[in-house]
C-alpha positions as protocol buffer text, in pm:
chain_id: "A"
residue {
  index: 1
  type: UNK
  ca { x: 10921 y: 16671 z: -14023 }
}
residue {
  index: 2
  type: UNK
  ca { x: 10874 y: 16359 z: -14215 }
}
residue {
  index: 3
  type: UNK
  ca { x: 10952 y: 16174 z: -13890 }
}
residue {
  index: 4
  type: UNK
  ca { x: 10678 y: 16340 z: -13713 }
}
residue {
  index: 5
  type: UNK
  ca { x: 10393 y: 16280 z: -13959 }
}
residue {
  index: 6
  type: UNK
  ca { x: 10536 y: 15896 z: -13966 }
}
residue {
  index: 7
  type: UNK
  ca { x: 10512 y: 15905 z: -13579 }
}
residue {
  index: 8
  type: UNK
  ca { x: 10146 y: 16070 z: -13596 }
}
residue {
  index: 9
  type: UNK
  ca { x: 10004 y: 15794 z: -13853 }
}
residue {
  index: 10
  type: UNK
  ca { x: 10129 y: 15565 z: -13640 }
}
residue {
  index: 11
  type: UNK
  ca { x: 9974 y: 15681 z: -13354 }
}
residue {
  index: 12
  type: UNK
  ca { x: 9677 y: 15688 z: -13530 }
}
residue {
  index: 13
  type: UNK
  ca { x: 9670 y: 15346 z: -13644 }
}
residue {
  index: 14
  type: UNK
  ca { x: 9734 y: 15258 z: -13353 }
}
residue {
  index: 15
  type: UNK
  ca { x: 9423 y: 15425 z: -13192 }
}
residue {
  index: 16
  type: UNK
  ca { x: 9195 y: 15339 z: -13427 }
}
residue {
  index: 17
  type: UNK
  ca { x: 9293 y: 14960 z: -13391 }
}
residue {
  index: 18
  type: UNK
  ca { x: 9195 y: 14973 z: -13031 }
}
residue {
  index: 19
  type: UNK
  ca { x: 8895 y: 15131 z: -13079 }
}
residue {
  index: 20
  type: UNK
  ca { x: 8800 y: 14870 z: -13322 }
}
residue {
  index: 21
  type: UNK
  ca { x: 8877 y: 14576 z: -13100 }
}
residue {
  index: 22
  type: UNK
  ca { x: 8659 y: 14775 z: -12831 }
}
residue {
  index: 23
  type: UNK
  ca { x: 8370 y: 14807 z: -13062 }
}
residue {
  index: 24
  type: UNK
  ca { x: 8409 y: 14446 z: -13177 }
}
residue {
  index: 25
  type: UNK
  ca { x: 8403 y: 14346 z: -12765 }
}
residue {
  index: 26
  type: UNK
  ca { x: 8078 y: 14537 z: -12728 }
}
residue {
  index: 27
  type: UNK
  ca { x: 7943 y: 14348 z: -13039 }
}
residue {
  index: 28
  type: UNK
  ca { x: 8045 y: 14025 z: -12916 }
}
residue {
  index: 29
  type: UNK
  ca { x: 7904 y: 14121 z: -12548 }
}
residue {
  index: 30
  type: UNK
  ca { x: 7590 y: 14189 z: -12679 }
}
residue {
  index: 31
  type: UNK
  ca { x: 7586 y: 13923 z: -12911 }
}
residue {
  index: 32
  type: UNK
  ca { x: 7602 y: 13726 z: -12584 }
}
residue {
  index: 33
  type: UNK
  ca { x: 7375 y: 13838 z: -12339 }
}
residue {
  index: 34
  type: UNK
  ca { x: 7008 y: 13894 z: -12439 }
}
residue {
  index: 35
  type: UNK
  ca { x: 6978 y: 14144 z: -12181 }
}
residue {
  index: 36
  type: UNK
  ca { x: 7183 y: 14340 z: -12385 }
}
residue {
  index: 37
  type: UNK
  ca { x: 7152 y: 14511 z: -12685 }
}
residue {
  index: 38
  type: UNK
  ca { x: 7272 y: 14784 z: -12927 }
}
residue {
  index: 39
  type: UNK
  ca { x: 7041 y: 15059 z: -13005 }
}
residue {
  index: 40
  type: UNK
  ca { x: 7083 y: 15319 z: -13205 }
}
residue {
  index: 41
  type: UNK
  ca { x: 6973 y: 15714 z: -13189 }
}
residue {
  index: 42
  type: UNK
  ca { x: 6837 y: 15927 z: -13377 }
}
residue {
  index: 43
  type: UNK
  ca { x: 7149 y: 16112 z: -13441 }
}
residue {
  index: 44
  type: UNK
  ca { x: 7325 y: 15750 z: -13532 }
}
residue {
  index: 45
  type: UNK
  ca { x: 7562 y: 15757 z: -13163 }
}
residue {
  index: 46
  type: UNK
  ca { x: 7527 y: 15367 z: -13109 }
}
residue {
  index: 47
  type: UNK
  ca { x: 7446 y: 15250 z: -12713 }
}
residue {
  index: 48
  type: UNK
  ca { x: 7473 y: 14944 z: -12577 }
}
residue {
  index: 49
  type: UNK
  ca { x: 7112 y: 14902 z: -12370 }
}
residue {
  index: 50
  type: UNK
  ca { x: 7027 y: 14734 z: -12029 }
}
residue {
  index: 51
  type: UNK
  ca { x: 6679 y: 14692 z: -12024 }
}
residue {
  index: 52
  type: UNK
  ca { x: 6551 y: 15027 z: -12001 }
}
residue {
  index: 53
  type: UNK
  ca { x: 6930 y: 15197 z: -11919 }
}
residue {
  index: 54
  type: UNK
  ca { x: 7131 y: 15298 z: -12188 }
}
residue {
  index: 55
  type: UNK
  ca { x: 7466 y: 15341 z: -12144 }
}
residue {
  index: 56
  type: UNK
  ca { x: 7689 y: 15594 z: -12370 }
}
């Protein structure tokens, strides 16, 4: 048991690193082209936006 909850946090971790690394990409993409930018909804999702295009 204790194995298994040892494996799942590290899974976990481990997931929520790369999703940080992606969102720090996107930052540094948008950061870098001014076509770009993030935009953020009503309901707080956060899209990165092509001119008039937003992407999810």
């Amino acid at each position: 048991m204790l194995s298994e909850a040892a494996e799942f946090k590290a899974l976990a971790v481990s997931r929520l690193a790369a999703q940080h690394a992606e969102i720090e990409q996107l930052r540094e993409t948008a950061a870098a082209n001014a076509r770009v930018k993030l935009c953020r909804t009503s309901d707080s999702f956060v899209m990165l936006c092509f001119g008039s295009v937003a992407v999810l």
